[in-house]
KOLLUM-935249 format. One line per field, with one value per residue: residue number from 1; x, y, z of N, C-alpha, C in turn. Coordinates in steps of 0.05 Angstrom, whole numbers, plus 5000, padded with zeros to 4 digits. Layout:
num	[NUM / ...] .
nX	[X / ...] .
nY	[Y / ...] .
nZ	[Z / ...] .
caX	[X / ...] .
caY	[Y / ...] .
caZ	[Z / ...] .
cX	[X / ...] .
cY	[Y / ...] .
cZ	[Z / ...] .
//
This chain:
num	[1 / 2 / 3 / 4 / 5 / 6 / 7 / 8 / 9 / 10 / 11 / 12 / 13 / 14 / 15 / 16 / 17 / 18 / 19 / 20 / 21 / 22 / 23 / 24 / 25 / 26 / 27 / 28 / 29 / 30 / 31 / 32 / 33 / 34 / 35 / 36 / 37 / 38 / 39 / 40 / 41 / 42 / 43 / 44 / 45 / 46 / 47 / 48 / 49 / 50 / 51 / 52 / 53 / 54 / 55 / 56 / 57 / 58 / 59 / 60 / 61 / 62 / 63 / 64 / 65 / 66 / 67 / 68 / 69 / 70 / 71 / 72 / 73 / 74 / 75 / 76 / 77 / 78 / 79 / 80 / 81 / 82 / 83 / 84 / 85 / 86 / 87 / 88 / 89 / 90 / 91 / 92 / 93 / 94 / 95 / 96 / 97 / 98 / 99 / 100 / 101 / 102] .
nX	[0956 / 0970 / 0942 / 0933 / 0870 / 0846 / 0864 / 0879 / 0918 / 0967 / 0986 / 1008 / 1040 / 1113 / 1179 / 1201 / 1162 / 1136 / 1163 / 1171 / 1143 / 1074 / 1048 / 1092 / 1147 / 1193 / 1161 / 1134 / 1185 / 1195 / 1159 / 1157 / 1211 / 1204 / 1160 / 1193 / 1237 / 1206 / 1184 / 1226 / 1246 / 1207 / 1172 / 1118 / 1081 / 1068 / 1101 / 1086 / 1045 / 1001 / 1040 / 1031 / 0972 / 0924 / 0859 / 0800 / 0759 / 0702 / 0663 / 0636 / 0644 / 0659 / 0691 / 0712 / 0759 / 0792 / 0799 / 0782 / 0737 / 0691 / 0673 / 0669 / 0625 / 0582 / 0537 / 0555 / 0559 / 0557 / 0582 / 0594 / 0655 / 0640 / 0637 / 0647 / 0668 / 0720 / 0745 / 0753 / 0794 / 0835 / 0850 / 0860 / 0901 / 0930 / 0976 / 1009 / 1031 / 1064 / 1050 / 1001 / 0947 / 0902] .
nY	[7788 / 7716 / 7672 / 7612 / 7576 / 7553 / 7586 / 7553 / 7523 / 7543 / 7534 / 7481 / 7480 / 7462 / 7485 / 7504 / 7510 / 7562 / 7598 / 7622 / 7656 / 7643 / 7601 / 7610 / 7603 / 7582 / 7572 / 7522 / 7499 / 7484 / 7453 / 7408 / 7387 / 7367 / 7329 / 7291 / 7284 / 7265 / 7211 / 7180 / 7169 / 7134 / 7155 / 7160 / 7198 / 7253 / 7308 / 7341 / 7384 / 7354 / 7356 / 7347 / 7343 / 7317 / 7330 / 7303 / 7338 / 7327 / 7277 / 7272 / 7247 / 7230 / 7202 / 7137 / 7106 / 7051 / 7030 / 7052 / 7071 / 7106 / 7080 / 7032 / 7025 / 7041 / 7061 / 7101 / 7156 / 7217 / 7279 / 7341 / 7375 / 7412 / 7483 / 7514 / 7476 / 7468 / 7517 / 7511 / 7470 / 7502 / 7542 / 7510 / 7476 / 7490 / 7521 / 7485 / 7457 / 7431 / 7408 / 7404 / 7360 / 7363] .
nZ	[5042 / 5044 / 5089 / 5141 / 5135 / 5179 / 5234 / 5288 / 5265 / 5266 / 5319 / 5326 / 5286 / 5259 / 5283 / 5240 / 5192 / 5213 / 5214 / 5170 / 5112 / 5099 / 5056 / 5012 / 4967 / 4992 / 5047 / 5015 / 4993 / 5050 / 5070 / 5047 / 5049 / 5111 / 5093 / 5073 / 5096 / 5139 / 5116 / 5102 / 5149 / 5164 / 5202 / 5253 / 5250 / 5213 / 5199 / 5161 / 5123 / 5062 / 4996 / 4946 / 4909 / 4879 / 4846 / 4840 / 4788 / 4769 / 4759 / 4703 / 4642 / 4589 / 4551 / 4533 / 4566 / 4582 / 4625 / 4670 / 4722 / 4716 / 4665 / 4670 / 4703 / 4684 / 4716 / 4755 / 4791 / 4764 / 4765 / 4783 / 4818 / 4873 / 4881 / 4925 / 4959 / 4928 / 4929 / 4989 / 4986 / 4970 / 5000 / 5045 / 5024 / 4981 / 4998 / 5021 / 4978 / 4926 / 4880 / 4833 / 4815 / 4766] .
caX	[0971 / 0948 / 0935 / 0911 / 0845 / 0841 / 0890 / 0889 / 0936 / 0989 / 0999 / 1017 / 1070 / 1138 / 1191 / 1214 / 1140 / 1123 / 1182 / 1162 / 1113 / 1058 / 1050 / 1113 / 1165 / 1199 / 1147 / 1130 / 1206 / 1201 / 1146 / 1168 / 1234 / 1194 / 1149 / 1212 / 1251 / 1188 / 1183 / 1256 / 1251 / 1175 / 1160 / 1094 / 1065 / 1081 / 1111 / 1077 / 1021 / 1013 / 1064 / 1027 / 0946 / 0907 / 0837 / 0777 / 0737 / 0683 / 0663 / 0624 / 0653 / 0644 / 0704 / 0713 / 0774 / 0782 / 0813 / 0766 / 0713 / 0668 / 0667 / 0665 / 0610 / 0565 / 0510 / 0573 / 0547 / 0562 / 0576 / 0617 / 0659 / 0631 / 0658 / 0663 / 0695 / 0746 / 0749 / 0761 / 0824 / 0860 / 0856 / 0874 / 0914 / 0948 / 0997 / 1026 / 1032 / 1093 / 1046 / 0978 / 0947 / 0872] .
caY	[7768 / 7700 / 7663 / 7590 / 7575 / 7549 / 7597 / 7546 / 7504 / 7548 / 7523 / 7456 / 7483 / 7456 / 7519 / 7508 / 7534 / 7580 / 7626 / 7630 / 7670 / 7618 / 7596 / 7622 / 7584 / 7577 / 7548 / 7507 / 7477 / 7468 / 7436 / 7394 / 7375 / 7359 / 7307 / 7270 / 7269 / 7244 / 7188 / 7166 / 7154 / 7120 / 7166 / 7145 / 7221 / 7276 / 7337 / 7368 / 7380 / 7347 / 7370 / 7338 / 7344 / 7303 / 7334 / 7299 / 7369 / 7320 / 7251 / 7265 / 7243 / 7228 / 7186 / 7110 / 7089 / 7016 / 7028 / 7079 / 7067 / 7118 / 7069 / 6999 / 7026 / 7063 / 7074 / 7112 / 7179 / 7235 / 7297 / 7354 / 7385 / 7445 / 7508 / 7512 / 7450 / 7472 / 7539 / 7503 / 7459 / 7525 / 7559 / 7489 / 7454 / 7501 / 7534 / 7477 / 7431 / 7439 / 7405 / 7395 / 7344 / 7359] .
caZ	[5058 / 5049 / 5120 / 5134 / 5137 / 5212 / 5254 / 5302 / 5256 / 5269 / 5344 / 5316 / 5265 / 5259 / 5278 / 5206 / 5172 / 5233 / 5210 / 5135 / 5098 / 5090 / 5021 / 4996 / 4955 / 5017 / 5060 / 5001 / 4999 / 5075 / 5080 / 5024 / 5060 / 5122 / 5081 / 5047 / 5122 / 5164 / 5101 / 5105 / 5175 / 5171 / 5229 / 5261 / 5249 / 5191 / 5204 / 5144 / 5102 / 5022 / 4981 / 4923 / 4905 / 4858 / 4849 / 4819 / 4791 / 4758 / 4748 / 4683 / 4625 / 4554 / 4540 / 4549 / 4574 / 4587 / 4660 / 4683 / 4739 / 4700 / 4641 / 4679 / 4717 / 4674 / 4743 / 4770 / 4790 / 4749 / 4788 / 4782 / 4843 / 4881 / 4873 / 4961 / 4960 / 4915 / 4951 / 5017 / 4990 / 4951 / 5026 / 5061 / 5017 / 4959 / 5008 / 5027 / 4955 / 4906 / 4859 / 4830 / 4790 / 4762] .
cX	[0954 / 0960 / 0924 / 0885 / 0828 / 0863 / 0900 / 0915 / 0959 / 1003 / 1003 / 1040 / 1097 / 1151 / 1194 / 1191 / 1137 / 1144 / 1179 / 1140 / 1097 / 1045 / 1072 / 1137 / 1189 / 1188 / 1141 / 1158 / 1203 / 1185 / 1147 / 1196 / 1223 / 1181 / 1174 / 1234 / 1231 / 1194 / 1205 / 1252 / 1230 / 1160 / 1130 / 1074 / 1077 / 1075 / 1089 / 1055 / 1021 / 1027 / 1050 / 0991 / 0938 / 0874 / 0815 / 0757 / 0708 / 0684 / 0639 / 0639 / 0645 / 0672 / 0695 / 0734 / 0772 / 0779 / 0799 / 0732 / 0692 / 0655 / 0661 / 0646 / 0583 / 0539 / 0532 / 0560 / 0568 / 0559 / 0600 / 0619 / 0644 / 0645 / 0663 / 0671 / 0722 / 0759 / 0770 / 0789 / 0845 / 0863 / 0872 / 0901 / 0939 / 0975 / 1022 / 1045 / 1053 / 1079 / 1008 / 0962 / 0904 / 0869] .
cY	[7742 / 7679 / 7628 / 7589 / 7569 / 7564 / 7573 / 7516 / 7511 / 7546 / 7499 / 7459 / 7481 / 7482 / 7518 / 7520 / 7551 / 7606 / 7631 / 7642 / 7649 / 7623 / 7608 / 7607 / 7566 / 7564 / 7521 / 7484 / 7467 / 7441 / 7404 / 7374 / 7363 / 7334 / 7287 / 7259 / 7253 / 7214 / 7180 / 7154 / 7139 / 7128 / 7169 / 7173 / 7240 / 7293 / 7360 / 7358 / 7362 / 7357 / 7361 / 7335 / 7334 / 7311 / 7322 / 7325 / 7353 / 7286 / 7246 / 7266 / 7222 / 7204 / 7151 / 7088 / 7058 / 7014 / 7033 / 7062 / 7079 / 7096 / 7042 / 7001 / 7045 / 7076 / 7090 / 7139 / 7200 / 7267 / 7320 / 7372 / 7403 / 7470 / 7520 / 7497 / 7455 / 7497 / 7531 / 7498 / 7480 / 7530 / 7531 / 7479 / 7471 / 7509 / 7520 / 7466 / 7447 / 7435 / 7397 / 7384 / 7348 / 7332] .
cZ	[5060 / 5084 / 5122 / 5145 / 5156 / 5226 / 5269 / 5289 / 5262 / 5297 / 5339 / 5293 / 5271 / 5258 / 5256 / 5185 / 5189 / 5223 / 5184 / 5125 / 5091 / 5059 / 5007 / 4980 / 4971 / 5039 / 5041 / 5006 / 5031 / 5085 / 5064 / 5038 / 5089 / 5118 / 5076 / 5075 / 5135 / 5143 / 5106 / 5130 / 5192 / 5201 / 5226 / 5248 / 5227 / 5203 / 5187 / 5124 / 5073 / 5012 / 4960 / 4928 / 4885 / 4863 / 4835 / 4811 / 4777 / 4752 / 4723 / 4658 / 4607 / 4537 / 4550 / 4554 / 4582 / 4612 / 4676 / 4694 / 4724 / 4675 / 4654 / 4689 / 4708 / 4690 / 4759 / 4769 / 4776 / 4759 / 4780 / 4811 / 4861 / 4897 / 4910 / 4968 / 4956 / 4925 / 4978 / 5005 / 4969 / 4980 / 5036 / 5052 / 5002 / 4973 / 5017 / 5002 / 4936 / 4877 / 4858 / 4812 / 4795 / 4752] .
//
């Protein structure tokens, strides 16, 4: 059974995830429909977690895009993620997100 990663998040949950198996395709859409109502209505606070993740897992690279901070900046540090970082945001983050962009 997966669980989130601070209990005490779940006294701040909207009834609409509190009744769902957390992380389930189902909390996923809710929390998903939560995100896309608070936005419509530019409410001051969100209901719900990311629905969408963009992870940097490394900033060493060997290409040289034109666009790319790595390349315009060749003293840019060169670092790759760490593996309890990435830990942390699968427990935090994965359960809520519909989608995820490495």
């Amino acid at each position: 059974m997966i669980a989130p990663a601070d209990p005490r998040v779940l006294e701040k949950w909207p009834t609409e995830l509190a009744s769902l198996p957390f992380g389930s395709p189902a909390f996923k859409a809710a929390n998903a429909r939560l995100a896309a109502e608070d936005e419509v209505a530019l409410a001051p606070f969100a209901r719900a977690m990311p629905t969408w993740i963009n992870l940097t897992s490394t900033t060493a690279c060997n290409l040289k895009c034109f666009m790319c901070n790595q390349f315009l900046d060749p003293n840019s540090p060169k670092e790759m993620l760490d593996e309890q970082i990435y830990e942390k945001v699968v427990r935090e983050l994965y359960p809520y997100a519909r989608t995820m962009q490495l």
